[in-house]
ROSEKOL-82990 format. One record per residue (C-alpha): residue number from 0; x, y, z; chain. Coordinates in Angstrom, 2 decimals, padded with zeros to 5 digits. Layout:
- nr  u  v  w  kette
- NUM  X  Y  Z  A
...
This chain:
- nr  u  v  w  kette
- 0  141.26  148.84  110.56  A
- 1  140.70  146.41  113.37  A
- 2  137.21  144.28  112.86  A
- 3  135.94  143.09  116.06  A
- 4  135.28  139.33  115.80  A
- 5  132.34  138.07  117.30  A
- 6  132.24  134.78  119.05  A
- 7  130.93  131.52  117.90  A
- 8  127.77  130.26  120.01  A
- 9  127.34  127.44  121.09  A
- 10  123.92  126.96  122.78  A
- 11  123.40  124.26  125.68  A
- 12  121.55  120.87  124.38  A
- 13  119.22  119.59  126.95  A
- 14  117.33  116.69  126.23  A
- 15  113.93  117.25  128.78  A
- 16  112.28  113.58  128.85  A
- 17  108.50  114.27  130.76  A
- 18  105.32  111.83  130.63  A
- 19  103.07  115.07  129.60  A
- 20  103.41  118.53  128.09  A
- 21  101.10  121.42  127.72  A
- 22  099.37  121.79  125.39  A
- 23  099.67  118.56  124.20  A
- 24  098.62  116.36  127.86  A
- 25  098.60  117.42  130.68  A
- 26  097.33  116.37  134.21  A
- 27  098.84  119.00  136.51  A
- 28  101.68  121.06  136.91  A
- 29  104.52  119.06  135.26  A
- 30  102.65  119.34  131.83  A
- 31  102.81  123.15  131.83  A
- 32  106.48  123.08  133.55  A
- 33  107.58  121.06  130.92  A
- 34  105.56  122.40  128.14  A
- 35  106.56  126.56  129.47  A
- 36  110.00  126.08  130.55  A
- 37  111.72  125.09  127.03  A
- 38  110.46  128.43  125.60  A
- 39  111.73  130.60  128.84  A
- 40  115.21  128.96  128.87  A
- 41  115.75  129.55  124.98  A
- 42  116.91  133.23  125.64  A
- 43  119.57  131.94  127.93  A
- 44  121.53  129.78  125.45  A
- 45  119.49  126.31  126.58  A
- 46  117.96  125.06  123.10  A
- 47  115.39  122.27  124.80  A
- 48  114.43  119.19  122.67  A
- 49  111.69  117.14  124.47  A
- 50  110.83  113.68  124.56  A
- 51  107.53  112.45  124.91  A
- 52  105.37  109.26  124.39  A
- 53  103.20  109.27  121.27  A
- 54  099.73  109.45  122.90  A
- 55  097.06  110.16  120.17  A
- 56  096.90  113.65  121.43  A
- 57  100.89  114.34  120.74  A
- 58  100.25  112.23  117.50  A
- 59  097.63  114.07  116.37  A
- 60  099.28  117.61  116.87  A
- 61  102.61  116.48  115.47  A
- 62  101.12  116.20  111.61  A
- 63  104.23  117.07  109.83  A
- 64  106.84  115.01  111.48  A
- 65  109.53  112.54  110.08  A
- 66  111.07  109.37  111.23  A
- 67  114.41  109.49  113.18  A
- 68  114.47  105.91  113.45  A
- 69  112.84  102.73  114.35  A
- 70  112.93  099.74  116.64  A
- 71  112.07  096.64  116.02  A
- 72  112.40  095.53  119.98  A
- 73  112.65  098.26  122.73  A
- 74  112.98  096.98  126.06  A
- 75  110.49  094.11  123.72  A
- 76  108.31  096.39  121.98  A
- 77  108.43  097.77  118.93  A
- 78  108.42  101.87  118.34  A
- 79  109.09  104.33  115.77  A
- 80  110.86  107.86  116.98  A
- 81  109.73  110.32  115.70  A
- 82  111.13  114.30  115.32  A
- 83  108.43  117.36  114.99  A
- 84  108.10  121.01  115.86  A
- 85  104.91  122.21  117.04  A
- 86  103.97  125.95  118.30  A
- 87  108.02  126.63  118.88  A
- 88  108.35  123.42  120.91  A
- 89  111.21  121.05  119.58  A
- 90  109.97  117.20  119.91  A
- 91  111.16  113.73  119.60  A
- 92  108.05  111.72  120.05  A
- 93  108.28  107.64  121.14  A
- 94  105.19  105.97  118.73  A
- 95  104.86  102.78  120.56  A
- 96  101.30  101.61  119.99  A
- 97  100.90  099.10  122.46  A
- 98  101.66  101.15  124.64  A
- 99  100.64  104.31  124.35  A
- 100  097.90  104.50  121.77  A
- 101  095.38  105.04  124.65  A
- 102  092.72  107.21  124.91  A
- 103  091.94  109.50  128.44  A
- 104  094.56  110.06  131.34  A
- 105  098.39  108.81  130.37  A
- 106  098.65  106.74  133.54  A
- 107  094.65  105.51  134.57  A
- 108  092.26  102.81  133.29  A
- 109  088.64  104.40  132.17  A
- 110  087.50  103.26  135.45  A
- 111  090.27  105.37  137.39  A
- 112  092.71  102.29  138.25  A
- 113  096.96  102.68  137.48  A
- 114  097.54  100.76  133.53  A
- 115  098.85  097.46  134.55  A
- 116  101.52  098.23  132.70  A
- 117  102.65  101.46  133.96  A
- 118  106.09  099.96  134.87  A
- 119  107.33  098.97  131.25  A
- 120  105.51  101.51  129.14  A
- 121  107.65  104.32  131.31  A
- 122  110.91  102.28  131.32  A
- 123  111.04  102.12  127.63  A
- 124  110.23  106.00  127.88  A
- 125  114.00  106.17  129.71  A
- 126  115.60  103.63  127.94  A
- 127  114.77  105.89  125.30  A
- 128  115.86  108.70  126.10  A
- 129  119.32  106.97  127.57  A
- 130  120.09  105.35  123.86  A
- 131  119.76  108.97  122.76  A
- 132  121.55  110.84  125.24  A
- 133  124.57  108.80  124.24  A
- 134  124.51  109.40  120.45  A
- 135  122.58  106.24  119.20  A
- 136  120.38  108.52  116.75  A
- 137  120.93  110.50  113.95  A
- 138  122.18  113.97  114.64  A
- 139  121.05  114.50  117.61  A
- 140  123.16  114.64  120.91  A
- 141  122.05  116.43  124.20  A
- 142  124.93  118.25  126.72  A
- 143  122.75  117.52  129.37  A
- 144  119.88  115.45  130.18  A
- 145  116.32  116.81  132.66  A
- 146  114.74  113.92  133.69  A
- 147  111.24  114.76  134.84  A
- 148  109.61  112.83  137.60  A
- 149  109.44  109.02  138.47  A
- 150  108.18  108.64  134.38  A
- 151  111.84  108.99  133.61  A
- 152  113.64  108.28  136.94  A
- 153  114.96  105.60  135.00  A
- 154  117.46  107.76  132.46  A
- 155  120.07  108.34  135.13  A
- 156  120.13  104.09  135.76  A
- 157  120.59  103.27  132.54  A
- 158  123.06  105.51  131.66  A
- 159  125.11  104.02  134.61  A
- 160  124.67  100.81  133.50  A
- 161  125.15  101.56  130.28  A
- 162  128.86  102.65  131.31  A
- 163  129.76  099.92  133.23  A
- 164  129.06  097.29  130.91  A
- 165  129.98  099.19  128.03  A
- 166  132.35  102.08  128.72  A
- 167  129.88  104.50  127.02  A
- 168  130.17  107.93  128.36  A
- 169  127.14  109.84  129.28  A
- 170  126.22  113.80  129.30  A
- 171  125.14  114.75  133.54  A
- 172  121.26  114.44  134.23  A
- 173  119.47  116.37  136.28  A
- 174  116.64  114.60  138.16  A
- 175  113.41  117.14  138.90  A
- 176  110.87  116.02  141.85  A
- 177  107.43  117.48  140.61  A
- 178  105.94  115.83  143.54  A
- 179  107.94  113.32  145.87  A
- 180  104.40  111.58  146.77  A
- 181  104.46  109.51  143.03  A
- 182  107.61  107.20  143.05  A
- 183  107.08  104.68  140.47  A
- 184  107.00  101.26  142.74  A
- 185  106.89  098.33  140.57  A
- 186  107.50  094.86  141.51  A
- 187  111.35  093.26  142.22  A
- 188  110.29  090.56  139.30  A
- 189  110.33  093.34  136.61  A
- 190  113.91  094.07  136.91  A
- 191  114.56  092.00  133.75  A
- 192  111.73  092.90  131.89  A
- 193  112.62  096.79  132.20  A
- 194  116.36  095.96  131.28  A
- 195  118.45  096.33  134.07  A
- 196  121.01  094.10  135.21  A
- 197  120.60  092.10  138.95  A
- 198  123.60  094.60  140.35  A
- 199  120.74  097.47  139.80  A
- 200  118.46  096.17  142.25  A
- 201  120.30  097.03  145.54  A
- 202  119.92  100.27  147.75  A
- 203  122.83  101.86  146.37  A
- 204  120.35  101.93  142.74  A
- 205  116.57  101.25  142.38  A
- 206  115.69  098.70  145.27  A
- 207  113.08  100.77  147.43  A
- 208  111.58  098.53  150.24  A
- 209  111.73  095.10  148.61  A
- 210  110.52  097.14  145.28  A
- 211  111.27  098.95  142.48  A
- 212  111.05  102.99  142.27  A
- 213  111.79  104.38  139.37  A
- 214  112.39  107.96  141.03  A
- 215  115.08  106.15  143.75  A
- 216  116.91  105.49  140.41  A
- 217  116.82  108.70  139.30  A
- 218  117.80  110.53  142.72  A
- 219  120.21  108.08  143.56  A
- 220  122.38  108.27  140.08  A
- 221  121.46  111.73  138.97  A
- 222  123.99  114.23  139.14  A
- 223  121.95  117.03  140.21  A
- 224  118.46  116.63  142.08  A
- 225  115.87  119.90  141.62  A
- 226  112.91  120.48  142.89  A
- 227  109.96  122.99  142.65  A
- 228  110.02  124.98  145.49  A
- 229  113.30  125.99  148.12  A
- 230  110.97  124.86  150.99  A
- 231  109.98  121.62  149.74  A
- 232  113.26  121.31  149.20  A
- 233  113.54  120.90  152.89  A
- 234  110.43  119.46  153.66  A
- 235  111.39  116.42  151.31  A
- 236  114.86  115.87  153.57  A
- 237  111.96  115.53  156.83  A
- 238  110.53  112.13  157.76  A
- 239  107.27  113.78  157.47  A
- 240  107.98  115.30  153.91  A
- 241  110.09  112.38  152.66  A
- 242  107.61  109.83  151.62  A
- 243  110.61  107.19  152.61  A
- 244  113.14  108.90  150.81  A
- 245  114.32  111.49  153.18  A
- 246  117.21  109.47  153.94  A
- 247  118.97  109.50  150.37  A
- 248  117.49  113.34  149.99  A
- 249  119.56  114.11  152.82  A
- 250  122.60  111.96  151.81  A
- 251  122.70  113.60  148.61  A
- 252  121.72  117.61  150.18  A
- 253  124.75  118.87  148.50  A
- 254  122.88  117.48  144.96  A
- 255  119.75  119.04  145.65  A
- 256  118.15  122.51  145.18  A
- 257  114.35  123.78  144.60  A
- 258  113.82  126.22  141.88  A
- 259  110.64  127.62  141.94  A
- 260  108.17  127.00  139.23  A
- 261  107.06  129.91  136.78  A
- 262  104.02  130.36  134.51  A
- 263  104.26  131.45  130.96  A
- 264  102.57  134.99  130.98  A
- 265  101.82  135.18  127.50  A
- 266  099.24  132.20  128.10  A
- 267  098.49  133.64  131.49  A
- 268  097.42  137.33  130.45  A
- 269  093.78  138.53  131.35  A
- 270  093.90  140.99  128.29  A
- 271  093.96  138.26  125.86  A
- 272  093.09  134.80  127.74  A
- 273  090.67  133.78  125.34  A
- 274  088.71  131.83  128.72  A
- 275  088.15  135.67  130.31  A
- 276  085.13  136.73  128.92  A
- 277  085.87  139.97  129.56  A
- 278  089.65  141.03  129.16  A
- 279  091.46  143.45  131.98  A
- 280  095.22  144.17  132.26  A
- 281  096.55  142.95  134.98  A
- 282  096.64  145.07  138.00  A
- 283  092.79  146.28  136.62  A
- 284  090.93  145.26  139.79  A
- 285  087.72  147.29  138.60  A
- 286  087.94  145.56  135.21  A
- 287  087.47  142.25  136.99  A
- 288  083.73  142.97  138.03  A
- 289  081.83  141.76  134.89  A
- 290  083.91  138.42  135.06  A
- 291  082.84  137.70  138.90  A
- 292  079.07  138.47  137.78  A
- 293  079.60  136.47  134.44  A
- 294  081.23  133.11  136.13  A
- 295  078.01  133.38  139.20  A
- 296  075.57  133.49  136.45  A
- 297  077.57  130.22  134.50  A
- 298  077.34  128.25  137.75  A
- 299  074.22  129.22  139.18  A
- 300  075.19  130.99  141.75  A
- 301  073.24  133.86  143.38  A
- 302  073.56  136.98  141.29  A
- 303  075.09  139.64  144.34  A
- 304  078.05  141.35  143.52  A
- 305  078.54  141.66  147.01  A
- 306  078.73  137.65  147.68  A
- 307  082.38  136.81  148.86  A
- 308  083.32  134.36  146.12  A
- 309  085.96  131.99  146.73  A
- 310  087.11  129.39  143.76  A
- 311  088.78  126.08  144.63  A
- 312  090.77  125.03  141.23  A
- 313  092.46  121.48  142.07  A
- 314  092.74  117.62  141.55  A
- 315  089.97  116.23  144.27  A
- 316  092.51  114.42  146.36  A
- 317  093.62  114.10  150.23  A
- 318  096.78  115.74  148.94  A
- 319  095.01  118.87  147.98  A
- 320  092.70  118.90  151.29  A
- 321  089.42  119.01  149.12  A
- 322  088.45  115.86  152.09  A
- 323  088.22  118.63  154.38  A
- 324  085.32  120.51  152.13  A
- 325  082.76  117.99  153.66  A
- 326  082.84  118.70  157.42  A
- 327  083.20  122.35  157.33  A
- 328  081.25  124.05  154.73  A
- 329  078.56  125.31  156.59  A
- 330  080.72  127.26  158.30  A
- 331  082.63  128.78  155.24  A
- 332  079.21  129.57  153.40  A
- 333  078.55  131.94  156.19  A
- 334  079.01  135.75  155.67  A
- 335  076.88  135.80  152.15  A
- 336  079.82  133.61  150.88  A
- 337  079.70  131.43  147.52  A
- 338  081.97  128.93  146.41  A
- 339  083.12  126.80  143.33  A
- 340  085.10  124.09  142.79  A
- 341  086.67  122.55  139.33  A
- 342  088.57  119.47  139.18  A
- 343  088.12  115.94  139.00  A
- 344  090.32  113.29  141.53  A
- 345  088.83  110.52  144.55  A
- 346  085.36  109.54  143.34  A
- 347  084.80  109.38  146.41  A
- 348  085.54  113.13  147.13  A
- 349  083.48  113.74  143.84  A
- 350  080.09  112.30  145.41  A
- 351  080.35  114.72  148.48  A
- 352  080.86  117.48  146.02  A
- 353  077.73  116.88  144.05  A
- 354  075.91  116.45  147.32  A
- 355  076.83  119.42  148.43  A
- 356  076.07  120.65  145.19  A
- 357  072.56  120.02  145.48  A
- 358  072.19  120.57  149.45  A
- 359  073.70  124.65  148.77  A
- 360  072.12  125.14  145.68  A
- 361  072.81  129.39  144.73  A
- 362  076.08  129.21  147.63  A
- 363  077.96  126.27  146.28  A
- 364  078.61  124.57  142.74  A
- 365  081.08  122.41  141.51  A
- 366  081.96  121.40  137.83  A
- 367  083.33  117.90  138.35  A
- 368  086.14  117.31  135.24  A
- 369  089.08  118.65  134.43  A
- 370  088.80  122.21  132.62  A
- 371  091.74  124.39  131.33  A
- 372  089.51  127.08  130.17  A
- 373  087.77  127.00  133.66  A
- 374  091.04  126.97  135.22  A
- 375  091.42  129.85  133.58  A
- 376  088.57  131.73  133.97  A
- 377  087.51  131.25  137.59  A
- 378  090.90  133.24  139.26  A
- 379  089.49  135.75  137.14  A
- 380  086.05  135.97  138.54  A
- 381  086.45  134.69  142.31  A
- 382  087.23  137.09  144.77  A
- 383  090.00  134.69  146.84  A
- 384  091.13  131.28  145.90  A
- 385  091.43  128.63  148.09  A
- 386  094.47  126.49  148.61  A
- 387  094.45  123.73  151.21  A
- 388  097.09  121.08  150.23  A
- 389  098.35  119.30  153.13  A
- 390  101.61  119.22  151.41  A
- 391  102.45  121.30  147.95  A
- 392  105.75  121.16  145.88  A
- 393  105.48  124.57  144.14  A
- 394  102.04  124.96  143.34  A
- 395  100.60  126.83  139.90  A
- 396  097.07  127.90  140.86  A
- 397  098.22  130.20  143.37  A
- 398  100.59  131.98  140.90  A
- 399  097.89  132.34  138.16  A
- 400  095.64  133.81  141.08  A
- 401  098.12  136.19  142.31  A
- 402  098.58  137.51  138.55  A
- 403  094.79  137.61  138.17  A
- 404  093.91  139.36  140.97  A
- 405  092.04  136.86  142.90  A
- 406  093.79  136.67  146.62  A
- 407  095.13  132.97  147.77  A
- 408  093.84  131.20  150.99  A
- 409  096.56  128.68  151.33  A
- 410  097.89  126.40  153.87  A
- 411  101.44  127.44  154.66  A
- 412  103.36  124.40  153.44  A
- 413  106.08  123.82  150.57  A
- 414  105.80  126.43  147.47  A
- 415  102.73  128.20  148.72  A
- 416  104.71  129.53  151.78  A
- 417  107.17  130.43  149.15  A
- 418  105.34  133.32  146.86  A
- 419  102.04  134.15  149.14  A
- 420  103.13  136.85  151.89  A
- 421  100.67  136.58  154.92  A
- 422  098.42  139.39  155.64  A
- 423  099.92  139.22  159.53  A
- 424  099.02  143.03  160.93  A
- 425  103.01  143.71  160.24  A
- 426  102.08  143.27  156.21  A
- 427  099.52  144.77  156.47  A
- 428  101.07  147.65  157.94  A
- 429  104.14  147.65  155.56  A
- 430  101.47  147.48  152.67  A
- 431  103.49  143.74  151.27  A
- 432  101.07  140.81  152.07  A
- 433  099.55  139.03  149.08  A
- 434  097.22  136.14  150.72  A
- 435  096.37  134.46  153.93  A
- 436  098.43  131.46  155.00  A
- 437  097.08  128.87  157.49  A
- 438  098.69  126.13  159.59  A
- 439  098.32  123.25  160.90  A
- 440  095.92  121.91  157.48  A
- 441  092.51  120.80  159.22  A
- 442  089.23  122.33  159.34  A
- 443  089.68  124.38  161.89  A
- 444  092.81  126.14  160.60  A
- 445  090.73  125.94  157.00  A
- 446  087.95  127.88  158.17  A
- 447  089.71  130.45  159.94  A
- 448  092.39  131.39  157.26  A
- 449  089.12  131.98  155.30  A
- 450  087.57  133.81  158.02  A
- 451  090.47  136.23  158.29  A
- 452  089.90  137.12  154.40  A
- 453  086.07  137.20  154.53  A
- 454  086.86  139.73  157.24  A
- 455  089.03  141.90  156.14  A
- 456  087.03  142.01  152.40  A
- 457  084.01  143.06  153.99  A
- 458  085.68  145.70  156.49  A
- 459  088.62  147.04  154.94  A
- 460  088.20  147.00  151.00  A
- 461  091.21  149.48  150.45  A
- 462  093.38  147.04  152.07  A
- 463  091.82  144.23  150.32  A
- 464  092.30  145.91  147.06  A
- 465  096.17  146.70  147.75  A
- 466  096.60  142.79  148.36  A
- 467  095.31  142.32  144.90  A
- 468  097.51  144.78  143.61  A
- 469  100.45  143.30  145.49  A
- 470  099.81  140.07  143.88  A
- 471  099.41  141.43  140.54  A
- 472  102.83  142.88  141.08  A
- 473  104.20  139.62  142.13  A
- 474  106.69  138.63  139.51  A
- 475  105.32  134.78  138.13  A
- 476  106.96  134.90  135.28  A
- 477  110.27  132.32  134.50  A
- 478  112.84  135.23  134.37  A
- 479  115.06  134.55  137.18  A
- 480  114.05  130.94  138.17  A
- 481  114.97  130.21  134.29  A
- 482  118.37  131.79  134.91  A
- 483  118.44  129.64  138.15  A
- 484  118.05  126.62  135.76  A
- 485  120.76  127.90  133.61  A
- 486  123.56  128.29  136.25  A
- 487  122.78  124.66  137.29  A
- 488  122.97  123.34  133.68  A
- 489  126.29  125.27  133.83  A
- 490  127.78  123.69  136.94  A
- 491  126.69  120.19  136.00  A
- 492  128.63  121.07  132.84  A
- 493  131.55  121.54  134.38  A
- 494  131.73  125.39  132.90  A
- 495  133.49  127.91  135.06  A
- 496  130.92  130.73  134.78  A
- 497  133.43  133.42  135.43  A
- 498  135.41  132.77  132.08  A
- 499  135.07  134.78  129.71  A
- 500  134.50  131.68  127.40  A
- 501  131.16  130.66  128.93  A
- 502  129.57  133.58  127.51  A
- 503  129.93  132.05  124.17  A
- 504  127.64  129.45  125.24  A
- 505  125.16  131.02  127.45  A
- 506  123.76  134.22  128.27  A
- 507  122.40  135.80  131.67  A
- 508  120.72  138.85  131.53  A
- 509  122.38  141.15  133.89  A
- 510  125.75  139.43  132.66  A
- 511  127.87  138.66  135.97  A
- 512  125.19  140.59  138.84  A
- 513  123.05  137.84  137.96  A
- 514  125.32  135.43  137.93  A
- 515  126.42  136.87  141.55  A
- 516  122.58  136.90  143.03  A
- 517  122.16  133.79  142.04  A
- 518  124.87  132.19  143.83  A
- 519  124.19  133.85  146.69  A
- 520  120.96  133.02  146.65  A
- 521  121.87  129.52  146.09  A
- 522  124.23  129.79  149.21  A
- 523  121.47  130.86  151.45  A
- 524  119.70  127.95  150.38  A
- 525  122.46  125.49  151.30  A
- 526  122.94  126.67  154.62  A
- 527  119.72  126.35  155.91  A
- 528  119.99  122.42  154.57  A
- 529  119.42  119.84  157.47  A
- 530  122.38  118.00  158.62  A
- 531  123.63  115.18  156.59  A
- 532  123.38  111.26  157.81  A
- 533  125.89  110.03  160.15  A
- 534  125.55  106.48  158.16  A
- 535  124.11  107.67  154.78  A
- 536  124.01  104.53  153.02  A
- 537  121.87  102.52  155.64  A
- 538  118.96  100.58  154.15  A
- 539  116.04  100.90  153.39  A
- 540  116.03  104.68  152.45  A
């Protein structure tokens, strides 16, 4: 008798190095990226350690922990690393006190102004993570390296330092832009003092305009550049999307892909959110009613179940076109509309709120602060959620929305173009639309996109109700944009996904069809790339 033998596996090591992590800390959407994705990616073969800085929150949670190993003088500081696993999540956290034994936001002063020392507390983050991805711990070495934003643009430098002046080798890294806008720009003088040697600071490397960015590092020595969304994948290669780095974005085109961002569904399920106060399974439109009367009551809003109630669940920036509120609401509070706003950001754009506040007392109400719960529970109160970034990445609110039943109002730029269908009459008709999109992003444009959805709540409810079910349809979840991950941790690999012999090491559900739609997917997505540079290497970028 024959005995089939079963193959050894071998999962994928990726070593994912991110300034925050739900639920540890977390200002926006690269804490729950980082803090979802590990757990999505397991199924596929990718086992996910992650590193992150020991703030007192990740501290605190990480009780039982032991020591990996300790350094007297890291980039000059001293810090302990640290190895822990907390809910499922596989950590190595960096303990450097003086550095990030701080209470509040990771990056801001109580008073709202960058740490001074932003530049070397992140550095030694990537230097880090550089002396582990080539084997200088303890059992522990990553395949493949995800460097998260300009807090760990860095890795990909100092690896190719490291191998110049040393001869190390180094596993590939994989640079993701969370949001282009945040490039790390430190003074030229710090080049020493974060550890790099004077050939570094040129524009083939880190130099940026006479400065330092931490993310030109990373894009210019990654091996593979992702980002959040396929269309701000393009709109980064733009001189109006590029934020000065179009020019190496569209140098290195052939390096760079969006992948658009998913939201765990176990944390984002209306049946057992513990922040609903009244649970509904998702697609339960009528189950939603008690929750919109509920969250009017909590902020003092006129009790009508009638009232057109929009939520606006953002950081108060110019980014995120809360500026815009100011000028216009008058004109969106028409109709019997109410609206509320959670988030904290500009103080500046704060003050108007509260004014407002108090000038539409029972129409409009704001919590000023950062809530998860409220985050939470307001798409599953609010009738519509409104969305007015002047530019987005990917975007996360309008995904929870979709899967709570609360219909986006969005501007049509970068990831919200990308998963809200506009309710033009021809998607209507077809019965596939799942929000309203708007563009250009000013208050004109703002007030009509929610015009167009006051409208067609108040005179066609049927149709309103089949958006909401089309968004609750909307798949949010990781599944394929996981498996999108996968087949690029495969190619930076090296692996040749149609051998037989990769299967050892990962797994795609739907075996080699989804290996096949992916491709082709990824195909379509190069084609419609810009053109490259004629001169690609011309300074500044």
């Amino acid at each position: 008798m024959v005995r089939a033998v079963t193959p050894f596996f071998s999962p994928i090591r990726l070593l994912s190095v991110t300034a925050e992590m739900f639920p540890f800390v977390k200002t926006g959407g690269l804490g729950d990226v980082t803090g979802s994705l590990p757990m999505a990616l397991a199924p596929y073969g990718v086992m996910v350690t992650t590193l992150l800085p020991g703030y007192p929150a990740v501290m605190a949670a990480a009780r039982e922990r032991r020591v990996v190993a300790h350094m007297d003088s890291l980039l000059g500081h001293a810090a302990t690393l640290w190895s822990a696993t907390v809910d499922g999540l596989d950590l190595l956290i960096l303990d450097a006190p003086a550095l990030f034994d701080r209470p509040g936001n990771p990056y801001m002063c109580p008073d709202g102004q960058d740490w001074p020392d932003n530049g070397i507390r992140f550095a030694v983050l990537s230097r880090m993570a550089a002396d582990i991805a080539q084997g200088r711990i303890d059992q522990y070495r990553p395949d493949i390296v995800q460097a998260h934003d300009w807090q760990a643009g860095l890795v990909a430098a100092y690896l190719y330092h490291d191998g110049i002046a040393l001869g190390t080798p180094r596993p590939p890294v994989v640079q993701t832009i969370h949001n282009l806008a945040f490039q790390g720009r430190f003074p030229a003088s710090c080049l020493a003092e974060f550890g790099l040697p004077p050939g570094a600071f040129s524009v083939e490397g880190c130099e940026c305009y006479g400065a330092i960015s931490f993310l030109k590092a990373g894009l210019y020595h990654a091996d593979r550049i992702t980002t959040v969304s396929p269309s701000y994948a393009q709109e980064i290669q733009t001189p109006e999307g590029g934020m000065g780095l179009d020019g190496l974005l569209r140098h290195r085109s052939d390096r760079l892909e969006g992948i658009l961002n998913g939201i765990s569904t176990d944390t984002w399920n209306p049946a057992s959110d513990p922040a609903v106060h009244f649970p509904y399974v998702v697609g339960d439109m009528i189950g939603r009613a008690p929750n919109k009367r509920d969250l009017q009551a909590e902020f003092g809003l006129w009790a009508d179940p009638n009232a057109f109630v929009i939520g606006i669940v953002s950081r108060l920036t110019a980014q995120k076109g809360i500026d815009l509120l100011a000028d216009v609401m008058p004109r969106l509070l028409v109709g019997n509309t109410q609206i509320i706003v959670v988030g904290e950001g500009d103080r500046e754009i704060e003050r108007g709120l509260a004014a407002l506040h108090r000038q539409y007392s029972g129409r409009f109400a704001c919590h000023i602060g950062y809530s998860e719960v409220l985050g939470h529970r307001v798409p599953a109160g609010v009738d519509a959620l409104l969305i007015p970034s002047r530019f987005e990445p990917c975007g996360l609110t309008q995904l929870g929305a979709l899967h709570y039943g609360a219909v986006p109002i969005a501007s049509r730029v970068g990831g919200l173009a990308d998963t809200i269908v506009d309710a033009n009459p021809a998607a209507l008709a077809r019965g596939g639309a799942t929000g309203f999109l708007f563009t250009p992003v000013d208050g004109e444009t703002l007030v009509a996109g929610v015009a167009r959805a006051r409208t067609l709540y108040r005179r066609n409810r049927p149709a309103w109700r089949q958006l909401q079910l089309n968004g609750a349809g909307y798949d949010v979840s990781w599944n394929d944009k996981a498996a999108h991950y996968v087949m690029l941790f495969a190619e930076a690999l090296g692996m040749d996904m149609s051998s037989p012999a990769a299967s050892n090491v990962i797994c795609l559900p739907g075996g080699a069809d989804m290996g096949v739609r992916l491709r082709e997917g990824r195909r379509r997505t190069i084609a419609r790339r810009p053109p490259r540079l004629s001169r690609p290497l011309a300074a500044p970028y």
